[in-house]
C-alpha positions in Angstrom: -2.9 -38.4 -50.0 -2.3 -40.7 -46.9 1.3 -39.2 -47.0 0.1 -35.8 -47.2 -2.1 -36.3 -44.3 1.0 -38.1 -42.4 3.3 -35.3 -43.0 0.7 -32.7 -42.0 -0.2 -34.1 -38.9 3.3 -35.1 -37.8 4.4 -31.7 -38.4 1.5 -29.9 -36.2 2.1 -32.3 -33.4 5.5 -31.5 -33.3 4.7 -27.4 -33.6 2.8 -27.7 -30.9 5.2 -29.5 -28.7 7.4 -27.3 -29.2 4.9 -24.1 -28.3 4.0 -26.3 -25.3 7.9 -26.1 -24.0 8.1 -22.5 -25.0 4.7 -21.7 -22.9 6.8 -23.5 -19.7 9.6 -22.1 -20.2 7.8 -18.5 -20.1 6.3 -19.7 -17.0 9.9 -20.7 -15.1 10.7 -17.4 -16.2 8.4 -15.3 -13.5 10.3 -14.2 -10.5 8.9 -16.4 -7.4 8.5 -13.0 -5.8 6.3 -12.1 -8.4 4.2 -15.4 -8.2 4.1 -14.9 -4.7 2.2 -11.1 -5.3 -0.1 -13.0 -7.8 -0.8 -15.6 -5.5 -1.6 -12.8 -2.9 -3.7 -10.8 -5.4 -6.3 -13.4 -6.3 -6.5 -14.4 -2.5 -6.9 -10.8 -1.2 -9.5 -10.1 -4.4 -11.7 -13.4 -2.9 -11.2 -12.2 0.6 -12.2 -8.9 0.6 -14.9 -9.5 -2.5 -13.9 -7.0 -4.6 -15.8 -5.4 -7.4 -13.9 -4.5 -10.6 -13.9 -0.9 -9.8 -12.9 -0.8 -6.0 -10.3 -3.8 -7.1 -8.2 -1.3 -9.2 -8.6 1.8 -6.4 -7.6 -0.6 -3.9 -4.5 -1.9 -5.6 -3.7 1.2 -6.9 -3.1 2.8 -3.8 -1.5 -0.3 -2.2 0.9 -0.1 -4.8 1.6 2.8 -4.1 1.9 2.0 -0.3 4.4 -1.0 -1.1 6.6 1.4 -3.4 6.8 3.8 -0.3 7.9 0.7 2.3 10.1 -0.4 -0.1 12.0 3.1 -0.1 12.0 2.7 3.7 13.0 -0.6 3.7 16.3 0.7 1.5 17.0 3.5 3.8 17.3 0.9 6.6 19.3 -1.4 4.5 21.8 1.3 3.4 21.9 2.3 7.0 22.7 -1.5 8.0 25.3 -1.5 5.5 26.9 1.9 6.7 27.1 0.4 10.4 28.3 -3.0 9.1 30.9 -1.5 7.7 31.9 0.5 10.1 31.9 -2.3 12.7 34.8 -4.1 9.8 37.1 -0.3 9.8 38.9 -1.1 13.0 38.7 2.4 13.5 37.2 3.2 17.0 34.3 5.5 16.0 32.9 7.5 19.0 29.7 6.7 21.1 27.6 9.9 19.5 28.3 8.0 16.1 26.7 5.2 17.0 24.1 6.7 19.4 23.1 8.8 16.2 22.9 6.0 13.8 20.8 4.2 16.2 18.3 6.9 16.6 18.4 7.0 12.8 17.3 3.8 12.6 14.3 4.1 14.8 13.4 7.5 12.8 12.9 5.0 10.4 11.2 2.5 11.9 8.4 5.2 13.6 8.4 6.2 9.9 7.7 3.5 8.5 4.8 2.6 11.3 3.7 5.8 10.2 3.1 4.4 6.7 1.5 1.7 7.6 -0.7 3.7 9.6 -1.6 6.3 7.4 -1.9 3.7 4.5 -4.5 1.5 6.8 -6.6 5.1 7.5 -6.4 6.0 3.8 -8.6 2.4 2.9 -11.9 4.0 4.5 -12.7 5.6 0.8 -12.6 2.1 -0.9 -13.1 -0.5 1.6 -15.8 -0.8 4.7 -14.5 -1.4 8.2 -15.0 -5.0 7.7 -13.1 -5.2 4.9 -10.0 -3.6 6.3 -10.5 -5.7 9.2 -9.9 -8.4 6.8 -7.4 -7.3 5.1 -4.9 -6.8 8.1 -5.9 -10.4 9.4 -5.1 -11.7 5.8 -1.8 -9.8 5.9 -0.8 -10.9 9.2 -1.6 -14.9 8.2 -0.3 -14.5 4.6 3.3 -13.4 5.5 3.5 -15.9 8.0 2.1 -19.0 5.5 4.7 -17.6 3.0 7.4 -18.1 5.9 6.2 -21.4 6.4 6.1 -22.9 3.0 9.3 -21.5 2.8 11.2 -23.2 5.4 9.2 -26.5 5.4 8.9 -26.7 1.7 6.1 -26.8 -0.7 4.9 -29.8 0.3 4.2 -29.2 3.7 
């Protein structure tokens, strides 16, 4: 019976173990950017003091904001790469060339201030004046204690 016991137990100790390592090893797996958005998530949920209801509206639509930055964001980084390289191709390319990409890239800059802009207006249905007063200081402070963390380190 002792052995029976012995057996048992040494076998559910090292089951779990190993379920232990698995569970970290799923944890490793998440993209920092992703714990990043998490991180930001349950500090902009506290912040702003979300119900359950405005919390899904509200992220909904910022989704929904961040998809359409992120399509901007490409557009200037394809852009970037077309000038880059063009600058490379030795080829002299003329002054309107470059005086046209350059006002294509601040088409897309006013565009996407635009965003921003109309994405900010667009929060007055979910959120009260306060709240998106709050949000854009969090935004502001966030991005820049990301940026710190990651050039000083975790630690710091």
């Amino acid at each position: 019976m002792k052995k029976i016991f012995f057996i048992t137990t040494l076998i559910l100790f090292t089951v779990s173990i190993i379920l232990a390592q698995n569970m970290q090893k799923d944890n490793r797996k998440m993209k920092p950017i992703e714990k990043i958005e998490e991180w930001e998530k349950v500090k902009l949920i506290d912040i702003l003091n979300l119900d359950e209801q405005a919390s899904i509206r509200f992220f909904a639509r910022r989704k929904e904001h961040q998809s359409k930055i992120k399509e901007i964001l490409d557009q200037k980084e394809q852009l970037a790469n077309k000038m880059e390289e063009e600058f490379k191709d030795d080829s002299k390319i003329s002054n309107s060339v470059y005086n046209e990409q350059i006002n294509n890239f601040i088409l897309l800059e006013a565009k996407l201030q635009k965003e921003r802009e109309s994405y900010i207006r667009s929060l007055n249905d979910i959120l009260v004046p306060e709240q998106i007063a709050k949000l854009t200081v969090f935004e502001i402070r966030f991005r820049k204690e990301v940026r710190q963390r990651l050039m000083h380190g975790k630690g710091n």
